[in-house]
ZAMARGU-4260 file (C-alpha; in steps of 0.2 Angstrom, whole numbers, plus 5000, padded with zeros to 4 digits):
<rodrens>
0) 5092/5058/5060 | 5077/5049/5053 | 5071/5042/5070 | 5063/5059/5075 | 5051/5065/5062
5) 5046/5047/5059 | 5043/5045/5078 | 5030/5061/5076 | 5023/5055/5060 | 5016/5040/5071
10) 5014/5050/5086 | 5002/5061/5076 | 4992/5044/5065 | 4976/5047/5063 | 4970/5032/5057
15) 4981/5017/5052 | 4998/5015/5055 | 5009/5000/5046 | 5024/4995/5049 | 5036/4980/5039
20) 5052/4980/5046 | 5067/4966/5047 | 5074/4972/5062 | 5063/4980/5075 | 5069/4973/5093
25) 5070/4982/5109 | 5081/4994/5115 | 5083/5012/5118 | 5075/5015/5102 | 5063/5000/5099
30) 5056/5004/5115 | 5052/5022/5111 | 5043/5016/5096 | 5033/5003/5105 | 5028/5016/5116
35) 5022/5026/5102 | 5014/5012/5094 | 5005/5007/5109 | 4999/5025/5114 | 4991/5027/5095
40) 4984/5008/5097 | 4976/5015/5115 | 4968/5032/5103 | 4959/5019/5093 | 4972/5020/5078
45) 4974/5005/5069 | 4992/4997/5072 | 4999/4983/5061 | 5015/4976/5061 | 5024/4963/5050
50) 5040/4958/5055 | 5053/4946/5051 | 5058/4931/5064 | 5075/4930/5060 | 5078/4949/5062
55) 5067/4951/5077 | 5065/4936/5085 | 5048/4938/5091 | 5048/4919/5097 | 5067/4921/5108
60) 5075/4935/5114 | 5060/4947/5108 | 5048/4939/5115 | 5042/4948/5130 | 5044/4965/5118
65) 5032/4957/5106 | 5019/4947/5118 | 5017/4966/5124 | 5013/4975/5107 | 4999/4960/5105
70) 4992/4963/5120 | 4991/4982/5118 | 4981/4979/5103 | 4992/4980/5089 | 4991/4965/5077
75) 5008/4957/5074 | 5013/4944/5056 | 5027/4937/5057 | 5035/4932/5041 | 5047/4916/5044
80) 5061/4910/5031 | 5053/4893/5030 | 5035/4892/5028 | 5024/4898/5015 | 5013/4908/5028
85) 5018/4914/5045 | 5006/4911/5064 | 4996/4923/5066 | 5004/4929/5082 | 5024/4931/5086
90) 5028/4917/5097 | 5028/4900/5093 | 5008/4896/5097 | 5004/4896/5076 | 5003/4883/5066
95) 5016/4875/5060 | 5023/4871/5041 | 5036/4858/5037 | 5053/4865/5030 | 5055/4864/5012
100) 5068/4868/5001 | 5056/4881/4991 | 5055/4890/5005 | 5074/4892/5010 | 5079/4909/5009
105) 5064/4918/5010 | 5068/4933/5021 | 5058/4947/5025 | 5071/4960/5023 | 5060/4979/5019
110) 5057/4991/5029 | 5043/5001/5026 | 5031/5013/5038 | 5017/5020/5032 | 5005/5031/5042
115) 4987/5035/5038 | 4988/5030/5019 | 4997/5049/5017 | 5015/5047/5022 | 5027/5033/5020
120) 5046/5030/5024 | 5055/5018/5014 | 5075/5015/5019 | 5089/5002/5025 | 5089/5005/5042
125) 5080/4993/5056 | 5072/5000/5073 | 5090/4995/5084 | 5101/5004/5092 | 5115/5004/5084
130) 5105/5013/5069 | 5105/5027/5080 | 5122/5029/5092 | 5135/5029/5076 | 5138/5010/5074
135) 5127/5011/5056 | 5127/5025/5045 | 5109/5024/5036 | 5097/5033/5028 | 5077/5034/5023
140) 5067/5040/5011 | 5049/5051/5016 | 5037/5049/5003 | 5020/5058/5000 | 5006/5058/4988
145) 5001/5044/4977 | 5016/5033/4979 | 5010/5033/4997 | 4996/5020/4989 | 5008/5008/4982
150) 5019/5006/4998 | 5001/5002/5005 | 4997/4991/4992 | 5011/4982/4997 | 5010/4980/5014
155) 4991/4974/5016 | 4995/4962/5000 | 5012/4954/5013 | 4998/4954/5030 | 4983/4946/5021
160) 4996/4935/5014 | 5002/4929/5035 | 4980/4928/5039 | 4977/4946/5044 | 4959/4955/5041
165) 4957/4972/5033 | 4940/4975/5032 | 4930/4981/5017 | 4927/4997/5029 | 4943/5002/5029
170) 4948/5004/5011 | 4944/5025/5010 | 4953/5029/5027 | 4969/5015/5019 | 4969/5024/5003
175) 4962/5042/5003 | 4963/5052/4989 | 4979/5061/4986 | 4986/5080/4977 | 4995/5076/4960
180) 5001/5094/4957 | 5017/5098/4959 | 5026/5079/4963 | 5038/5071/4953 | 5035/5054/4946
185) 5040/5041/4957 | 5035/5021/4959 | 5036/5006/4971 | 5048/4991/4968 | 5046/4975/4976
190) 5058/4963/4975 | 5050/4944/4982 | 5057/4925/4977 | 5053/4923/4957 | 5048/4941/4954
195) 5063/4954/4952 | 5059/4971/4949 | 5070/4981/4959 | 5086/4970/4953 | 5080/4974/4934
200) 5080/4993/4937 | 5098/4991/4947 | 5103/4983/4932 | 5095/4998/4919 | 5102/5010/4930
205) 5121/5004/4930 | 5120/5001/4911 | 5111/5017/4905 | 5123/5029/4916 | 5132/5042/4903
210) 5138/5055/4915 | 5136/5051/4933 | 5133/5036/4944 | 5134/5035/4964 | 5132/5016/4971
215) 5130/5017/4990 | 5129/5000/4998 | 5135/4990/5012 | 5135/4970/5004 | 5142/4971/4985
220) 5147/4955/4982 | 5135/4951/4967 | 5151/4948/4950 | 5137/4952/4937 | 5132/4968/4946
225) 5150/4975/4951 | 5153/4969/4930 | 5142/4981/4925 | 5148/4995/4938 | 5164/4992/4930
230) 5159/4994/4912 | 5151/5012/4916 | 5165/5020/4923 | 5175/5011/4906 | 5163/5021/4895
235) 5168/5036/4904 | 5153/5041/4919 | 5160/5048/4933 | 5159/5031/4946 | 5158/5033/4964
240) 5156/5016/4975 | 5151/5019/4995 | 5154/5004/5005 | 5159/5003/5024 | 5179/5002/5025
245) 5176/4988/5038 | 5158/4978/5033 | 5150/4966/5047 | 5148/4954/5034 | 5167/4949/5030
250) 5162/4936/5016 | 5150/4948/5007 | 5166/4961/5012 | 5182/4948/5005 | 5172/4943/4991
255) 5172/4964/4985 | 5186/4968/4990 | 5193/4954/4977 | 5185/4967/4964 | 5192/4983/4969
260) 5208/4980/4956 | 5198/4980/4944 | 5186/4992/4947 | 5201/5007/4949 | 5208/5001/4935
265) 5191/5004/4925 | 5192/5021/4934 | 5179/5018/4950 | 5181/5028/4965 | 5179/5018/4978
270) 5177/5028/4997 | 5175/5016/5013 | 5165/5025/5025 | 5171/5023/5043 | 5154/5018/5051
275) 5145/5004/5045 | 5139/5009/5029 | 5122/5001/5029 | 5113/5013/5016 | 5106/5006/5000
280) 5105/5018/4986 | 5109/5023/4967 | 5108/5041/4959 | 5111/5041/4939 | 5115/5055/4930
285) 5109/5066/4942 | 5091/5063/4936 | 5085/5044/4944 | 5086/5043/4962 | 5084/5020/4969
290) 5082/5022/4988 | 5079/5006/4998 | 5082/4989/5006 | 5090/4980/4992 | 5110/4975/4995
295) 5122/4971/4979 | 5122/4954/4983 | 5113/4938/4979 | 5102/4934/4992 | 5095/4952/4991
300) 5095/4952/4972 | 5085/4935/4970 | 5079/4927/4986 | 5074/4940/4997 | 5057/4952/4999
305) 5065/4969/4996 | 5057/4986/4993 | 5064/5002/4986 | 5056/5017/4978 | 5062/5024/4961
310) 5061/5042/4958 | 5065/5053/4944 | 5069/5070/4951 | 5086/5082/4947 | 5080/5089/4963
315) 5082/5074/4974 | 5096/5071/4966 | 5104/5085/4972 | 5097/5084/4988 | 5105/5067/4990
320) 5123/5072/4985 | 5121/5088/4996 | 5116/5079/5011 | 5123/5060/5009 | 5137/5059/4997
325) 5146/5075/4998 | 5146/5072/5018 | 5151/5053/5016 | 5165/5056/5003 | 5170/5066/5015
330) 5175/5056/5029 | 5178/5040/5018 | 5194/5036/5013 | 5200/5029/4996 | 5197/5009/4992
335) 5214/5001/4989 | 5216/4982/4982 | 5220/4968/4992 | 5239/4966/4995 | 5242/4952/5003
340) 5245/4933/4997 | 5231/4928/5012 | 5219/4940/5010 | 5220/4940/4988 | 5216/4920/4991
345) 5202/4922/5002 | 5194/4937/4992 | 5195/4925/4978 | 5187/4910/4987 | 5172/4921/4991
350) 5171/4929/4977 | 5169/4912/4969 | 5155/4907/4981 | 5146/4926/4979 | 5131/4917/4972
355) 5128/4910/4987 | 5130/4924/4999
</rodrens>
């Protein structure tokens, strides 16, 4: 479980602890955290926290969680789907900004914790309970060394974006120096609305594949994206598709499960996990590792902030199918078409309006 040593990896901050997350909301596990984060904020370690409004709610059901964090000290940003830049405080006390069409869609949807410029976690799971009791089945991603710099260099872009202050002070202890022996290469993609990195490499990834290809993801609605899954498992690569057998989302879920025909008849495997698969990852030819936020569907690919982190490593590779695929191929059982006239009709109908979900 992933909650543990990223609980101690705060619990033993130094300097700076930052933390960008969807969903954090109290709870047998939120509150842990808070009282982790507050006990480092009480050390003199500097706490920031950017969260999203629609998956925390900071200004309704959270609120009391959040007005406690701000008052231990820690600096809270909220990012909010319809204005440009967020109040500088949860709650509703900020400034407010007129709703625009530009700005529809904009979800912050990253997770990211990065602790004293040296250790990051990047993955797909937010800080709730039911990451934790079996509901979701998730994983992350612990990072060290200069890649560390660049999931910083992300976060302090996104809070001096929403009005936060870093001072100039702060740079060496943000960014220390970091070993480069021994690491493999790896770098930070950052998916926001009108700039797509992450989606690119998803889409390099699926069409370079020769040999190999896992796609683990909860939401894969996107046509183009499942297209290109398709083709590589046509051209021969050995396909396996991960997605929860019953999704939460049951558009993103009918408009997939309109694809599964074809993809078995290109020669996909597809395994329906029989938690709520919430992972988000690709492994290519055993060599490429994509570990991140980012779903297989549209909002994800184009309108929402995402992060992932691309790594090149046959070791990680291996690491990943010893300890996530191998395990959830074993428990999942096989994806099968639809079958019924009702349920092949409204798989098509969402399929249709994928673009918009």
């Amino acid at each position: 479980m992933f909650f543990p040593p990223m609980l101690h990896d705060i619990e033993t901050a130094q300097s700076s602890v930052h933390i960008n997350q969807f969903g954090f909301r109290p709870g047998a596990v939120g509150d842990v955290f808070a009282d982790a984060l507050l006990e480092r904020a009480s050390a003199g370690v500097t706490v920031r926290l950017v969260v999203d409004s629609r998956g925390s709610d900071p200004d309704g059901s959270s609120r009391a969680f959040y007005e406690r964090l701000v008052r231990g000290g820690i600096d809270v940003r909220v990012v909010r789907a319809t204005q440009p830049r967020a109040p500088t405080q949860p709650a509703s006390t900020g400034r407010e900004s007129r709703w625009t069409i530009g700005h529809l869609g904009h979800i912050d949807h990253r997770k990211v914790v990065v602790v004293d410029g040296r250790i990051g976690w990047v993955g797909g799971a937010g800080i709730e309970d039911h990451f934790e009791d079996g509901r979701f089945h998730d994983l992350f991603l612990r990072v060290t060394g200069p890649v560390t710099s660049q999931l910083q260099l992300v976060f302090l872009a996104t809070f001096r974006w929403l009005g936060g202050e870093v001072g100039s002070d702060a740079v060496d202890s943000l960014f220390p120096e970091h070993e480069t022996g021994g690491g493999v290469p790896a770098v930070v993609l950052h998916n926001a609305p009108g700039s797509r990195p992450i989606s690119d490499n998803i889409e390099r990834l699926l069409d370079d594949a020769r040999e190999t290809l896992d796609v683990v993801n909860p939401y894969v609605a996107d046509r183009p994206t499942i297209l290109r899954i398709a083709a590589a498992a046509r051209r021969g690569v050995q396909v396996r598709l991960f997605v929860p057998a019953n999704a939460n989302n049951w558009a993103c879920a009918a408009a997939q499960k309109h694809h599964h025909r074809a993809l078995l008849a290109a020669g996909v495997t597809i395994l329906g996990h029989p938690a709520m698969l919430h992972a988000k990852a690709i492994v290519r030819d055993r060599d490429e590792v994509l570990i991140g936020t980012c779903n297989l569907e549209a909002w994800s690919l184009r309108r929402f902030f995402e992060i992932d982190v691309l790594v090149r490593s046959p070791a990680l590779a291996s690491q990943f199918d010893e300890r996530f695929s191998a395990p959830a191929e074993a428990v999942s059982e096989p994806g099968a078409p639809l079958v019924g006239a009702r349920d092949r009709v409204r798989g098509a109908v969402f399929a249709a309006l994928s673009p918009l979900l």
